[in-house]
C-alpha positions as CSV (number, residue, x, y, z in Angstrom):
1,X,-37.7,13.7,-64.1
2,X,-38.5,14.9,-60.5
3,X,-39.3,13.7,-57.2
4,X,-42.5,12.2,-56.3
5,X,-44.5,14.3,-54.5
6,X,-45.6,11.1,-52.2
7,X,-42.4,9.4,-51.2
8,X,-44.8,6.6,-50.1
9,X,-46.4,5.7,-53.6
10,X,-46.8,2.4,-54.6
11,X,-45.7,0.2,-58.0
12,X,-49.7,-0.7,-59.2
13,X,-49.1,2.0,-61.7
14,X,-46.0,0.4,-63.2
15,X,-46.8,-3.1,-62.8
16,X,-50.0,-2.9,-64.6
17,X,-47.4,-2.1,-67.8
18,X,-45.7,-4.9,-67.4
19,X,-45.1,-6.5,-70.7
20,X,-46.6,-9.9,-71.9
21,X,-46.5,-12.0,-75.1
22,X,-43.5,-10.8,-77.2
23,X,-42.5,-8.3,-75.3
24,X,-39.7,-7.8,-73.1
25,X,-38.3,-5.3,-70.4
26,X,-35.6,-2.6,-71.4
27,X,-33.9,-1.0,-68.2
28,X,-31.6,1.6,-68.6
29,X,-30.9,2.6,-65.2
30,X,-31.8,2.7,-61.3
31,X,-33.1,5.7,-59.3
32,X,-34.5,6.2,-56.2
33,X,-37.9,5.3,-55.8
34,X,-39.3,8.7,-55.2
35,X,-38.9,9.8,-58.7
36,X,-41.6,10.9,-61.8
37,X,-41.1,10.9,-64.8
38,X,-42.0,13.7,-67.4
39,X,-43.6,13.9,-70.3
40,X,-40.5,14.7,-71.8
41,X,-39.0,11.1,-71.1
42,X,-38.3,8.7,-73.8
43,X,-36.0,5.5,-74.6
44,X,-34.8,3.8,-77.5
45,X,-37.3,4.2,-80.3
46,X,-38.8,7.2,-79.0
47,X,-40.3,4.6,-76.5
48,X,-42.7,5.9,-73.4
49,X,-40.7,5.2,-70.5
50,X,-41.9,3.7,-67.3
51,X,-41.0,3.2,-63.7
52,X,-40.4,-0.6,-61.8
53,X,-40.3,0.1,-58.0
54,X,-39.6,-1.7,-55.5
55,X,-38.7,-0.8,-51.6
56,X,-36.5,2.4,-51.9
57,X,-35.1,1.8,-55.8
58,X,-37.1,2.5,-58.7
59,X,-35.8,1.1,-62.5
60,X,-36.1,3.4,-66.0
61,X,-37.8,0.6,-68.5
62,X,-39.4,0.6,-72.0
63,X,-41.6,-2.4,-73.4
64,X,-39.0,-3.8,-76.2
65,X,-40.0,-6.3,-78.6
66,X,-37.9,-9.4,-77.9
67,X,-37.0,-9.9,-81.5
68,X,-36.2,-6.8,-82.1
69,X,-32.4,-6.1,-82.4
70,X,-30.6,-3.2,-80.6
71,X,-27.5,-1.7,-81.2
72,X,-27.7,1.0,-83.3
73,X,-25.9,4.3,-82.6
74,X,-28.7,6.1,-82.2
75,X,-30.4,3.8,-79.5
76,X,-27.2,4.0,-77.5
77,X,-27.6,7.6,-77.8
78,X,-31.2,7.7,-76.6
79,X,-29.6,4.8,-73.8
80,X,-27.5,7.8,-72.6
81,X,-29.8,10.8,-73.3
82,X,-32.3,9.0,-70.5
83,X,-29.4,8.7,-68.3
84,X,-28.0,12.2,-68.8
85,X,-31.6,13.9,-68.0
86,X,-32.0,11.3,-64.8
87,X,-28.8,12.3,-63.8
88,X,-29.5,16.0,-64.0
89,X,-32.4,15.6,-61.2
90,X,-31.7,12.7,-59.4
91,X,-29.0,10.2,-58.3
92,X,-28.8,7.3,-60.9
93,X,-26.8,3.9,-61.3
94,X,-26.1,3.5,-65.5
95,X,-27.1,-0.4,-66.6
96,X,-25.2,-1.6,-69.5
97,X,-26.7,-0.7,-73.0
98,X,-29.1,-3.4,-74.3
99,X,-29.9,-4.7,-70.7
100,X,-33.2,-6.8,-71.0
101,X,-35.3,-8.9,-69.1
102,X,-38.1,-10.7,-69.6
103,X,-40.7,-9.0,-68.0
104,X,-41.8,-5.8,-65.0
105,X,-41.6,-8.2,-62.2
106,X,-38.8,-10.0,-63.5
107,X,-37.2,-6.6,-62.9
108,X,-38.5,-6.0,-59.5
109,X,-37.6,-9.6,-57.9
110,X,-34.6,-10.6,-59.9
111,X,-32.8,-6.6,-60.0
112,X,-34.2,-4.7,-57.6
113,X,-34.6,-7.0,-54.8
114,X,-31.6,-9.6,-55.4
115,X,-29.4,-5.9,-55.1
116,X,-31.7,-3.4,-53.1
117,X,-29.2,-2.5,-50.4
118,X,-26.1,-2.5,-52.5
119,X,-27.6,-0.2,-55.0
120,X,-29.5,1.8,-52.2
121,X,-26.1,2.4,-50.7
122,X,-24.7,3.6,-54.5
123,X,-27.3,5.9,-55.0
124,X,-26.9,7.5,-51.8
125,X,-23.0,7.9,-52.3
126,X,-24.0,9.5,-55.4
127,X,-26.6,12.1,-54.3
128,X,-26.1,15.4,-55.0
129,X,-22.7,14.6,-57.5
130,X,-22.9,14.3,-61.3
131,X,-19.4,13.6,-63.8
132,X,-18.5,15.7,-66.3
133,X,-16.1,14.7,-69.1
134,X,-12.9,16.6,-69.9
135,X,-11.8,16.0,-73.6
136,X,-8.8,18.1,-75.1
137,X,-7.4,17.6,-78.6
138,X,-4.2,19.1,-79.8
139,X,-3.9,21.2,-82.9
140,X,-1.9,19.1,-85.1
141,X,0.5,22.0,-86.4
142,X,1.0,23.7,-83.1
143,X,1.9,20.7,-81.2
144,X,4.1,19.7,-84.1
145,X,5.9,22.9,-83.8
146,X,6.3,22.4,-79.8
147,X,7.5,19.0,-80.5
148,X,10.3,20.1,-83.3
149,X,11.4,23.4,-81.0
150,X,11.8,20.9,-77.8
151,X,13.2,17.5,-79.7
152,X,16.6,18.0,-81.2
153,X,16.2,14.2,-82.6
154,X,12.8,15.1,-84.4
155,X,14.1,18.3,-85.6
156,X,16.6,16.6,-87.1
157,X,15.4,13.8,-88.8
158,X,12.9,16.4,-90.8
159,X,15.4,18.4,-92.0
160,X,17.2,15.8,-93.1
161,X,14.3,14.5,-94.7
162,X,12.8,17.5,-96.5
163,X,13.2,17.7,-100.1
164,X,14.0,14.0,-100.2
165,X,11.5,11.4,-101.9
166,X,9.3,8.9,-100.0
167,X,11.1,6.1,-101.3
168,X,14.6,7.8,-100.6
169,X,13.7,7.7,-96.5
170,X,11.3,5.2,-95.9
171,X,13.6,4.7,-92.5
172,X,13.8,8.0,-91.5
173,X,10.2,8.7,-91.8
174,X,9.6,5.3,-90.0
175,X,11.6,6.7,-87.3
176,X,10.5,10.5,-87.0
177,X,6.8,8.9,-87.2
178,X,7.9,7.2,-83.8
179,X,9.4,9.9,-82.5
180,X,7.2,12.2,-82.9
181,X,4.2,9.5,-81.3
182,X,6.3,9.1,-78.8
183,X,6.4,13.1,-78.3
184,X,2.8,13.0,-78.1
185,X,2.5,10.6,-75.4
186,X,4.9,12.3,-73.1
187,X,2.5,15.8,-73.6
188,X,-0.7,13.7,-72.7
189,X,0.5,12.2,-69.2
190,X,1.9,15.7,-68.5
191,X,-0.9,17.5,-70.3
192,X,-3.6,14.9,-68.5
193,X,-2.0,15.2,-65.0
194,X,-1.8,19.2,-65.4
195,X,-5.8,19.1,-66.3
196,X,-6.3,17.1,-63.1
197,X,-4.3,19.2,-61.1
198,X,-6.1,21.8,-62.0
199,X,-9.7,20.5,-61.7
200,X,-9.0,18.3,-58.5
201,X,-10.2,20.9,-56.3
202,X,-13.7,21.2,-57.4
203,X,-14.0,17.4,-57.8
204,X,-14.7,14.9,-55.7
205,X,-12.8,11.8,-57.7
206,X,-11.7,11.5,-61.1
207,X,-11.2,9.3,-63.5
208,X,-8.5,9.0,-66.8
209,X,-10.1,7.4,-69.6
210,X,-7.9,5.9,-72.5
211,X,-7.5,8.0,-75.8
212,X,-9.6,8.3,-78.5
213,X,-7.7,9.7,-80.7
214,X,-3.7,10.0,-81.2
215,X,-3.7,12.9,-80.9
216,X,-5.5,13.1,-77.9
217,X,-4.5,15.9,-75.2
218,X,-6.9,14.8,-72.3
219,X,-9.8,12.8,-71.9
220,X,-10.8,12.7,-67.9
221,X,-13.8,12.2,-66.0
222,X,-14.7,13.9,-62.8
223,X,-17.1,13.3,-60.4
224,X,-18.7,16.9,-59.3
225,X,-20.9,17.8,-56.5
226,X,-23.6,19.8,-58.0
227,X,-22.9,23.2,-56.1
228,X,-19.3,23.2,-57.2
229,X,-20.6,23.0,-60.5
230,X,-20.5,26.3,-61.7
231,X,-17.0,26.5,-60.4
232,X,-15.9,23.8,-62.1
233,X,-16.9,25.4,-65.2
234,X,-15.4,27.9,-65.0
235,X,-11.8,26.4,-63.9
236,X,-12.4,24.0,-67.1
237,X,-13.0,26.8,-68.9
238,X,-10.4,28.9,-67.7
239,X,-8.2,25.3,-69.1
240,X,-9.6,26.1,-72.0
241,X,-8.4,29.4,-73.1
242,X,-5.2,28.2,-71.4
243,X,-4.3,25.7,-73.9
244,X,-6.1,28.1,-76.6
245,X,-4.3,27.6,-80.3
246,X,-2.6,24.4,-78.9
247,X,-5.7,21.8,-78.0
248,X,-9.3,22.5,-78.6
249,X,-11.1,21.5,-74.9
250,X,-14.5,20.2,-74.8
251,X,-16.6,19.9,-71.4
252,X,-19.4,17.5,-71.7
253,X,-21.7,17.3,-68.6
254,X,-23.6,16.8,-66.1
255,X,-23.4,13.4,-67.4
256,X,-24.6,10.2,-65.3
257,X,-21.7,9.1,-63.4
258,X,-20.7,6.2,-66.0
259,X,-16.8,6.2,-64.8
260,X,-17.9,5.9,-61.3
261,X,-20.2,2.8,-60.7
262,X,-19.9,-0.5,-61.4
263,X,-22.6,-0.8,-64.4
264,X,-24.7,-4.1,-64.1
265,X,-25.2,-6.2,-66.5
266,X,-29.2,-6.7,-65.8
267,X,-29.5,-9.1,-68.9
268,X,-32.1,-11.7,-68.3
């Protein structure tokens, strides 16, 4: 996607796609309405995408059959994939996977217009910024052997269970199971808060996102201007071989900025 080389142009274009009959309108997101689209842009279904302008806001749609269910992982990934690429050229305000409406103009008057200024006014507070997501995972035997050196409680419960059957120390294993959770949890706040710290200065907000996983490390969202990027790279990457041989860190980005705008619904 780029900029449109006429700020100025009109909707004719996109409203002379507008879908009839069966047919509905997909959105997936709002841009500015001085964007193009590529060749290179397609939806769910490998579906052409199209643009729905109106005043200063512009809508990502795809003709959808209205019978045709959605929901599938790979159309959420195509859902995103759109985003991500908008999101990488211009600002853009996420709508909720499997947003439809009934029809181009239903889009224009009943999204665009019923919100113009409010998104307007999102879309300029997210110029220039993208979000990147932080996810760290701890190496299960390294963290376990942090967690038995610092823990006199857990390091005692396993000895006393070693060599002694399952059914022998149901209890005990109960308890060094919570323990050891418990463990965990304490090293992600620290571990999380310690990522943040770190990050904080090349972001402009972030955001902790629950865990996926128990054993989890980190799992943030920041919201980056796009010339601190490349420093905040290379401090996330410098994280990385940080925590090398105790949590495996993974930077996913520039993402749209999904933990920073209120997606709408846009459901008709």
């Amino acid at each position: 996607m780029t900029p449109a080389k006429e700020a100025g142009e009109t909707r004719g274009s996109e409203q002379s796609r507008r879908p009839g009959g069966g047919l509905g309108c997909y959105v997936y997101g709002i841009v500015p309405h001085d964007v193009e689209l590529t060749q290179y842009s397609r939806g769910i279904g490998d579906r052409d995408v199209g643009l729905v302008r109106h005043g200063q806001l512009a809508a990502l749609v795809s003709e959808i059959p209205l019978d045709e269910p959605i929901g599938e992982p790979e159309d959420l990934a195509a859902h995103q994939r759109l985003l991500d690429a908008a999101a990488a050229a211009a600002p853009v305000l996420p709508i909720r996977f499997g947003a439809v409406l009934a029809s181009a103009e239903d889009v224009a008057v009943e999204l665009l217009a019923a919100n113009h200024d409010e998104f307007r006014a999102a879309l300029n507070e997210l110029d220039g910024r993208v979000e990147y997501l932080l996810k760290a995972r701890y190496d299960e035997r390294a963290i376990l052997e942090e967690i038995v050196a610092e823990n006199t409680a857990v390091a005692r419960l396993r000895e006393e269970i070693r060599g002694t059957a399952e059914e022998d120390a149901r209890d005990a294993r109960m308890r060094l199971g919570e323990l050891i959770n418990e463990a965990i949890s304490a090293k992600r706040a620290a571990d999380t808060r310690s990522a943040i710290e770190t990050l904080a200065r090349y972001a402009v907000a972030s955001n902790e996102r629950e865990p996926t996983h128990h054993e989890d490390a980190a799992h943030v969202a920041f919201l980056v201007e796009t010339e601190k990027a490349g420093p905040f790279e290379e401090a996330a990457a410098d994280l990385a071989r940080t925590w090398r041989g105790r949590a495996d860190v993974r930077l996913l980005g520039p993402l749209a900025p999904y933990d920073f705008v209120v997606t709408v619904r846009g459901d008709g």
